[in-house]
FIMITOR-890468 format. One record per residue (C-alpha): x, y, z; residue in one letter. Coordinates in steps of 0.25 Angstrom, whole numbers, plus 5000, padded with zeros to 4 digits. Layout:
<nodes>
XYZa/...
</nodes>
This chain:
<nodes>
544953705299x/543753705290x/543853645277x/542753655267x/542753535259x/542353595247x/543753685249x/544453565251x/544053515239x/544553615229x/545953535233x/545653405233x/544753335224x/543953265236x/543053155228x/541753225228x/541053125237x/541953155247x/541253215260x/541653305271x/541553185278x/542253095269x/543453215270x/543453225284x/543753075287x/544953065277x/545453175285x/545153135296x/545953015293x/547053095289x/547253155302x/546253285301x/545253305311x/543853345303x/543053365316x/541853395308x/541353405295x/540353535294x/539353515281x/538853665277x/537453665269x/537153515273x/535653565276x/535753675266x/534453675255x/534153765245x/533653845238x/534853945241x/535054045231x/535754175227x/534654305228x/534654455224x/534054545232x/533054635224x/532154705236x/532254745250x/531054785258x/531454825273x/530354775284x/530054865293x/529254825308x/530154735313x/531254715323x/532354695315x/532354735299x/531854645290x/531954665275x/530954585263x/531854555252x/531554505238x/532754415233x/532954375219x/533454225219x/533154195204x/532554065202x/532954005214x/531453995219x/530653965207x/529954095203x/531154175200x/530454285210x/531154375221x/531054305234x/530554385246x/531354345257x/531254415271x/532854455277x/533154525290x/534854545283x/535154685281x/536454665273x/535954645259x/535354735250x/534554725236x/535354675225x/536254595235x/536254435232x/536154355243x/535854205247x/534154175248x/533654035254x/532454005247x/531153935253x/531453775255x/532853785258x/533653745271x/534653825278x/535853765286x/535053715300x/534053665295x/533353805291x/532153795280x/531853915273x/530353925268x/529454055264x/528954115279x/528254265281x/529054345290x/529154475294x/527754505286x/528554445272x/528754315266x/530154275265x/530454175254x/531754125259x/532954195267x/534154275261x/535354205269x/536654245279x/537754165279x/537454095293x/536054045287x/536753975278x/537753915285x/538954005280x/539254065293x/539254225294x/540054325282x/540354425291x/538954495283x/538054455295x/537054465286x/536554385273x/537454335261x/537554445251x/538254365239x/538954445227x/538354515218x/538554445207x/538054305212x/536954245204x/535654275209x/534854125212x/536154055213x/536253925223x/536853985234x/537353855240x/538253815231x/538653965230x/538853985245x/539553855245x/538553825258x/538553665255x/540053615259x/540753525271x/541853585281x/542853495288x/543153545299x/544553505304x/545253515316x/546753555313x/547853505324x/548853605327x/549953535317x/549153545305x/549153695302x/549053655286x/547653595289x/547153745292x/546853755278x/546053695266x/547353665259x/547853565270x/546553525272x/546753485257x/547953415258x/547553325269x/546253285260x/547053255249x/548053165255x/546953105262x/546053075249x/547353045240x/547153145231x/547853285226x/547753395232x/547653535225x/548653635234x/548053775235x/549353835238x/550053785225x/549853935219x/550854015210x/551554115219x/552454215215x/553654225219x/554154345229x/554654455224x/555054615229x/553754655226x/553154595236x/552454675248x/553454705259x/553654605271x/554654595282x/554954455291x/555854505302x/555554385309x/555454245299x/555454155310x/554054205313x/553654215299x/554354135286x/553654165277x/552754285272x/552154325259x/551354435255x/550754455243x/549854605239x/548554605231x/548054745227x/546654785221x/545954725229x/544354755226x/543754825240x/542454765237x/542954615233x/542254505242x/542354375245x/541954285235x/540754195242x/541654065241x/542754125247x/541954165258x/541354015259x/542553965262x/542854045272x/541754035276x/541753875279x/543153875284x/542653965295x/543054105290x/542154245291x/542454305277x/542754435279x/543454505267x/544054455252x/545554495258x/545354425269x/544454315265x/545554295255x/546654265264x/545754185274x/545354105262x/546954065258x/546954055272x/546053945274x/546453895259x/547953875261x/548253875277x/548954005276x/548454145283x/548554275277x/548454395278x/548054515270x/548654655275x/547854775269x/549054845260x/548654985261x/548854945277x/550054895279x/551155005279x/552454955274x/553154825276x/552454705281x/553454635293x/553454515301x/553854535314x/553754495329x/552954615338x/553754705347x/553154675360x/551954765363x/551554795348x/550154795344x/549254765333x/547754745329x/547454635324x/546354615314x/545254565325x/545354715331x/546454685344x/547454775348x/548554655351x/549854675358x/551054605353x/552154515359x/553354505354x/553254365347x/552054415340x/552454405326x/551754525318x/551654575304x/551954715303x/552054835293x/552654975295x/551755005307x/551754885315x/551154745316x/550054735306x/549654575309x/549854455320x/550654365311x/550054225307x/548854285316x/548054405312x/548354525305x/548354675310x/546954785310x/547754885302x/548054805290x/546654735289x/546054725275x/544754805273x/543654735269x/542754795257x/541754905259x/541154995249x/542555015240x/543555015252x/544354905258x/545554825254x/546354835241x/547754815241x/548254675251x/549454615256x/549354465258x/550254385270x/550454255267x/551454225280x/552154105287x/552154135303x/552854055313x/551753965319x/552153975334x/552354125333x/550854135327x/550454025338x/550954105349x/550554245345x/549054195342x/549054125356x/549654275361x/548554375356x/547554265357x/547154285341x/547054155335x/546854155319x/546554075307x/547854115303x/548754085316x/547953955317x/548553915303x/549953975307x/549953895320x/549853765315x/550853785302x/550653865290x/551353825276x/552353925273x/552353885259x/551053935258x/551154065261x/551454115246x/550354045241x/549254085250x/549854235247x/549554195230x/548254135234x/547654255242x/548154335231x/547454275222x/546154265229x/546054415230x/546554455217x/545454365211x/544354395222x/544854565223x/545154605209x/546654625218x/547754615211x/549154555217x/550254615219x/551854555211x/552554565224x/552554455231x/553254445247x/553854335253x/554754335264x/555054185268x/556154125279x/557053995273x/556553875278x/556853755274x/555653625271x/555653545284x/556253395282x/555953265289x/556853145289x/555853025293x/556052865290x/555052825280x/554752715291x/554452815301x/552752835301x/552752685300x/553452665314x/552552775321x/551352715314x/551452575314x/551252545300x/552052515289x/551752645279x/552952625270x/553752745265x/552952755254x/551752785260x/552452865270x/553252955260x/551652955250x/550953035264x/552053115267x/552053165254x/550553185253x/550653275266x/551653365256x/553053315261x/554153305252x/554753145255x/556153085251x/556852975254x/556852835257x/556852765271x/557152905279x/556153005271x/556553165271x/555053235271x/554953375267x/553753445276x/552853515269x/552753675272x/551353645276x/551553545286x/552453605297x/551753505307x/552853395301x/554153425310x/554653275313x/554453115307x/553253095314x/552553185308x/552953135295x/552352995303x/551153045306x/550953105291x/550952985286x/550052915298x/549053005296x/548852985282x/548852845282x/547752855292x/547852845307x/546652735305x/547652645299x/548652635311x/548552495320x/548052515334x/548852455343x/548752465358x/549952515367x/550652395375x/550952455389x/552052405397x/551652295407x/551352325422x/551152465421x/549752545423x/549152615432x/549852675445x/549352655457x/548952815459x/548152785446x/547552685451x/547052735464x/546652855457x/545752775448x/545152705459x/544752835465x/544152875455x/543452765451x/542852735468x/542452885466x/541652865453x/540952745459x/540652825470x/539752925461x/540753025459x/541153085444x/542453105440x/542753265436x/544253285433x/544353445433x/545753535428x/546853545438x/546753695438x/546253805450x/546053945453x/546653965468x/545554045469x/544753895471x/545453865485x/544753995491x/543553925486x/543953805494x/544153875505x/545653825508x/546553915516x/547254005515x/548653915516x/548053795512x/549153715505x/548053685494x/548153835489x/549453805483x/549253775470x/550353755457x/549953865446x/549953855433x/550953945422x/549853935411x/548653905418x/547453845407x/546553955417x/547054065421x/545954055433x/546453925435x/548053945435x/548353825449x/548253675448x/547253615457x/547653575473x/546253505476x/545353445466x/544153495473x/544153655465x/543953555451x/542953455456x/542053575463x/541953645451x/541553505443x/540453505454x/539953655452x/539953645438x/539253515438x/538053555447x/538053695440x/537553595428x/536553525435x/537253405442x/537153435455x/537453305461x/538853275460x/540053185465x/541453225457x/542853165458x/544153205454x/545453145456x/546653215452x/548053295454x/548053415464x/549453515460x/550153555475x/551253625473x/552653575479x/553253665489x/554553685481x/554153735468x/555153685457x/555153725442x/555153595433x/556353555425x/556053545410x/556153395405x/557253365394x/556553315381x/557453245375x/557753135385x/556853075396x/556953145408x/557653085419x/557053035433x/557553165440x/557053255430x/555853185428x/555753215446x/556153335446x/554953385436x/554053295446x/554653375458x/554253525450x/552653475448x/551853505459x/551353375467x/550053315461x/549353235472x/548053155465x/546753195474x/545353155474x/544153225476x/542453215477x/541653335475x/539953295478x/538653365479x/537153365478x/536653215479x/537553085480x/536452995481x/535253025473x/533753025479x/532852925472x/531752805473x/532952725482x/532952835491x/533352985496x/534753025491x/535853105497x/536753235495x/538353215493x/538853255506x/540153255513x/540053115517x/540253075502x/541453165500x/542153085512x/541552945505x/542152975494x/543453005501x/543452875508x/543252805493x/544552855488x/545252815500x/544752675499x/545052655485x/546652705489x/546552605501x/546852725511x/546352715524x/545552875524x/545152945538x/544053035538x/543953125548x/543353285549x/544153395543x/544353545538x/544653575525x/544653685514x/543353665506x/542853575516x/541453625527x/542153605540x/541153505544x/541153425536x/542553385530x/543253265531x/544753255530x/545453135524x/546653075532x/547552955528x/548852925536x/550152925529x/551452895534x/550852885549x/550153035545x/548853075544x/548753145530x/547353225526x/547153185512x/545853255509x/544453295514x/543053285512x/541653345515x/540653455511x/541153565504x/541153715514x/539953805509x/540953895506x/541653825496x/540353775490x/540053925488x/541353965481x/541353855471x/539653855468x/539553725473x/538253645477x/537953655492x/538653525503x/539553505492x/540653385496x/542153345492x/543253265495x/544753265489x/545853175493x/547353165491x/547353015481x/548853015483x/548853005497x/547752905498x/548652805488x/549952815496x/549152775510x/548352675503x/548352545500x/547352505489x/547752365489x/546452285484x/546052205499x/545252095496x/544052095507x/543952015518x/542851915520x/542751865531x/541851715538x/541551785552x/540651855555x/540552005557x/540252065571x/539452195571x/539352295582x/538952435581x/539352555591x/538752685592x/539752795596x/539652945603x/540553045600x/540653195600x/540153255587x/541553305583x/542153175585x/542353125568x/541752985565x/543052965558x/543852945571x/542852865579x/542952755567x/544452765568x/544352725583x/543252615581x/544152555571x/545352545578x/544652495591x/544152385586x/545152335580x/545452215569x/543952145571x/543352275565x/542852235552x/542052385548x/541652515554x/540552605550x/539752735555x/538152695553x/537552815563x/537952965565x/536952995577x/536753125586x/535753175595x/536153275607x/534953215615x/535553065616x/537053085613x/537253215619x/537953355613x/539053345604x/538953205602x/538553095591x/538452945588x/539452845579x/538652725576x/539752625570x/539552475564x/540752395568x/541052255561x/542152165567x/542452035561x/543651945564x/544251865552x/544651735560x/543251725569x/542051765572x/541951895581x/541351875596x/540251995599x/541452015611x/542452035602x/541652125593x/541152195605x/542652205610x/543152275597x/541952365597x/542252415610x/543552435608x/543152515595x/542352595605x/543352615615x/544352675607x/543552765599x/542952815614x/544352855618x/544652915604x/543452995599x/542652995614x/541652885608x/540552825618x/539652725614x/538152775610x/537052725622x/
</nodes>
């Protein structure tokens, strides 16, 4: 909601120092959120003056047309002569007054005008459109052709109202009264302590028989409805310039004086209107739901088919409007021409059902100014009064005259009562406030307050937001300034914090961002059009997937089974942007559908739901397994003066596989594999044992070039994803302190021939148990082939092996001993010879 101040001003008497500024912090502290405050004119200069156009020579020999204007301005430039001003605007003609910007003044960015030749002519200033000035477009498209009667050399800052400050104020959902300068007003005044002049304190008439004809056949939709007719309306009668300003600077396209009217009350008092053409509408006005399939036109030119729980005003013909939303083609007010357009109006001052208006916006997809308002809460009460002030408006800016009847068809309702303990805000705020201050701001907010220690507080019509005490509460919290409540930090209960599943997952992710990786949480949500990209089967079990009712993406409707479809579109997008050198982690939930699908039990409300219950809704959601996963490309180690660098390759992916595992304390074998989005070649599987039972708990390597097409990513891309959960139930993440030991450590190196196929993996698995307990370490320093000196099909393991025994010092017979029983036993496994 944009609030001029000076509007705001007409009904408070803000001190006149008082700055947009100074505003928006008193009510910001109020509760208002004034995200900005916009100061129009602030690098505006003059002179800017009111001229008359006496003569208009057309250029010719140019692109576009051009016309050479001579422009009286009065004594606005010294001489009292015409000015000679050069203008390319085609919608003025001689006699029209329009706006002129003499030499030496400034225009809104910073733009100095000064005499220049152009076009073969000197132009002595600029005859001005709206945007020049900062006012936004008319709906001319052109220059600012003022009234006729404007005088010729007037300031036309002041009189175009250009200098001014907006608040800009983001209204929450439950504070509809706040969409318009009135309860804008009302907040200011409570926040300032000063009166506040009510726009809607008006003399109505009452309703009488000669009212306009109206029918509610349904008052739970609508409660209230008033129409009120004007007739005589001048054709010709425009928008008075101020009027337009303020629309203007609330964010409003003037269009014509009927309608600018009834935006204008709109705005003024927080209640839409709407003004039917009389001469249009045939017979009785209704309020009714649609018959499913009717259709109407609305006022933006669609053809829109109804539902059933579309409420719809209607005459003798049909529906005529979308209630509370936007009214009907075939009613529209004409705007003036050359003595045609509007004369005779009915005005519609309703009170529609906000959940009804909410629901039939969201339905045709046609939000409004008007069904904004009416979603939030719109005070019934005021509908009378906005019909009055509408009236007025166009009598006094149309020459109209109004009508005796007045219509008002209203539902009983009774004022909505709440029964709090004066004590109450003080309990939920921690302060002591006392009842007086407690009855003082509920007052001020409009309540009617009786009692003593239990007060009965009337709501105000305009605050429907007020349903329960701690509304009432937070009234009074608010305007006694949420600065002023005591900071106090929560006491948890001892020996609870973190679980252990936390715990390792924070681990993870920590190891993983020390190791140059960079967290990239993605949505949960994928197309199943992403596991043909992958590659998977045709029955693989990740292809079952949980879909979703009301999907936030239509594209996307499942729930993710791998994270790897989120983490490889990171990386595509990232290197689309120019970082091509990327390592990304995510750990996060993975949704497998159970093989019994159940339908979850609604939880009671009113009671805490018991273990069974509770169980039975965990039974009905799919299983959620936490995973981890790497995605890496272009360079992991940068070239530079301390020497070459080196591309991300599968290795890494597998490293980083290795990391997780140690942080879980899970013993990990590596070993070749075959999966999915994997190259053949060069995948590694991930196994653990549980329960005696090898389990594959993920995979690693270089992505197939195939998958690398589909998702447009760089080329030798690698990843790796693992199952975290089955990793913390084999693990055992028990800090070990290391072992230091005074012997000495015995060192003896093998080097070992096996055939090409035979995987690294399982000669190290051999060497290990071979050699027993004195094996200290193992680790693979050279990979070495040569067909000439090892023969075809074969390849060389160099190992390092440490032996240490922590009572003695080893013998090189004992270290020899265990070496070649290490030796032996990966000979009978894997067909291992020693090299040379």
């Amino acid at each position: 909601m944009r609030v001029p101040l000076s509007w705001l001003r007409e009904y408070v008497d803000l001190p006149a120092t008082e700055t947009g500024r100074d505003v928006q912090a008193k009510l910001v502290s109020a509760g208002l959120e004034v995200e900005t405050v916009e100061h129009l004119g602030a690098d505006l200069k003059g002179p800017l003056v009111v001229g008359q156009v006496l003569t208009i020579e057309e250029l010719e020999g140019f692109k576009k047309p051009i016309r050479f204007c001579t422009v009286d301005v009065g004594q606005a430039n010294g001489t009292g002569e015409p000015q000679e001003i050069v203008c390319g605007a085609r919608n003025f003609v001689v006699g029209d007054k329009v706006v002129v910007v003499l030499p030496g003044a400034t225009l809104p960015g910073g733009f100095s005008i000064s005499a220049r030749k152009t076009y073969g002519k000197t132009s002595h200033g600029m005859i001005c459109s709206g945007d020049e000035l900062g006012m936004g477009d008319d709906g001319s498209h052109g220059i600012i052709v003022l009234p006729p009667e404007t005088e010729v050399g007037k300031d036309a800052i002041e009189l175009l109202e250009l200098v001014d400050e907006v608040l800009d104020i983001a209204v929450t959902a439950n504070r509809g009264d706040c969409l318009s300068i009135r309860g804008v007003a009302r907040e200011a005044a409570i926040a300032y302590g000063l009166p506040l002049r009510d726009p809607a304190l008006l003399d109505v008439p009452g309703p009488n028989a000669f009212g306009y004809p109206v029918q509610v056949s349904d008052p739970f939709g609508c409660d209230r409805f008033t129409a009120r007719t004007v007739t005589g309306l001048s054709p010709e009668a425009r928008s008075p310039l101020w009027l337009q300003r303020r629309l203007q600077k609330v964010g409003m396209r003037p269009i014509s004086l009927a309608v600018d009217v009834t935006n204008y009350v709109m705005m003024e008092l927080g209640q839409p209107l709407h003004a039917y053409d009389r001469t249009l509408v045939q017979g009785t006005i209704g309020v009714r739901r649609a018959a499913e399939g009717e259709q109407i036109k609305t006022l933006d030119g669609v053809e829109r088919k109804l539902h059933a729980e579309d409420l719809v005003i209607t005459d003798d013909r049909g529906p005529i409007g979308l209630a509370g939303v936007m009214g009907g083609a075939n009613t529209e007010i004409a705007d003036h021409a050359e003595g045609e357009g509007t004369t005779d109006v009915v005005i519609e001052a309703a009170h529609f059902d906000a959940v009804s208006i909410a629901r039939t916006a969201r339905r045709h997809k046609l939000s409004s100014e008007a069904s904004r308002r009416f979603e939030r809460g719109v005070d019934p009460q005021a509908a009378a009064a906005a019909a009055q002030r509408t009236v007025d408006l166009l009598v006094l800016l149309a020459g109209g005259t109004a009508e005796a009847g007045v219509t008002e068809v209203v539902a009983p309702s009774a004022p909505h009562t709440i029964s709090v303990p004066a004590n109450h805000p003080d309990k939920v705020a921690g302060v002591s406030y006392g009842r007086e201050t407690v009855v003082r701001r509920l007052q001020e907010v409009g309540c009617d307050v009786y009692g003593q220690d239990e007060l009965i507080v009337t709501v105000p019509s305009w605050r429907p937001d007020l349903q329960e005490i701690n509304d009432l509460a937070e009234e009074v919290i608010r305007l006694e300034g949420y600065e002023n409540l005591p900071s106090t930090l929560p006491r948890p209960p001892a020996g609870r914090g973190l679980t252990h599943r936390q715990r390792l997952h924070r681990r993870a992710g920590r190891a993983l961002a020390g190791a140059g990786y960079v967290e990239a949480p993605n949505y949960p949500f994928v197309s199943e059009q992403v596991f043909d990209q992958l590659g998977l089967e045709a029955g693989d079990p990740a292809r079952r997937v949980v879909r979703l009712t009301n999907p936030l993406n239509d594209e996307e409707p499942a729930l993710r089974t791998s994270l790897l479809p989120g983490l490889l579109g990171a990386l595509r997008r990232n290197d689309g942007r120019g970082s091509h050198d990327l390592a990304l982690f995510e750990t996060g939930l993975v949704f497998l559908p159970r093989s019994e699908q159940r339908v979850a039990a609604v939880l009671p409300v009113d009671r805490r739901p018991t273990d069974a219950e509770i169980a039975e809704l965990d039974a009905a959601l799919p299983e959620q397994p936490r995973h981890v996963a790497v995605v890496l490309a272009g360079a992991r180690e940068q070239a530079g003066w301390w020497g070459k660098g080196r591309p991300a390759d599968w290795a890494d992916a597998v490293e980083a596989g290795r990391l997780v595992a140690r942080e879980a304390g899970a013993e990990l074998v590596v070993r070749g594999g075959q999966y999915g989005p994997w190259h053949p070649g060069r995948c590694a599987e991930f196994v653990v044992v549980v329960d005696g039972a090898e389990t594959v708990v993920g995979h690693a390597g270089e992505l197939h070039p195939r998958v690398v097409k589909a998702f447009g990513l760089p080329t030798r891309t690698s990843a790796m994803e693992l199952d975290l959960d089955v990793l913390e139930a084999v693990g055992d993440d028990t800090p070990q302190a290391p072992a230091i030991s005074t012997f000495p450590v015995a060192t003896q190196d093998v080097a070992l021939v096996v055939d090409k196929f035979v995987p690294h993996a399982e000669v190290e698995t051999a060497l290990r148990e071979g050699a027993g307990e004195l094996l200290e370490g193992i680790r693979l320093f050279d990979v070495y082939e040569n067909e000439e000196q090892l023969g075809d099909g074969k390849k060389s393991l160099a190992y390092a092996l440490r032996f240490r025994a922590g009572d003695r010092t080893l013998t090189v017979d004992e270290a020899s001993a265990a070496r070649d029983a290490a030796v032996a036993l990966a000979g009978e496994r894997t067909g291992a010879v020693l090299r040379g």
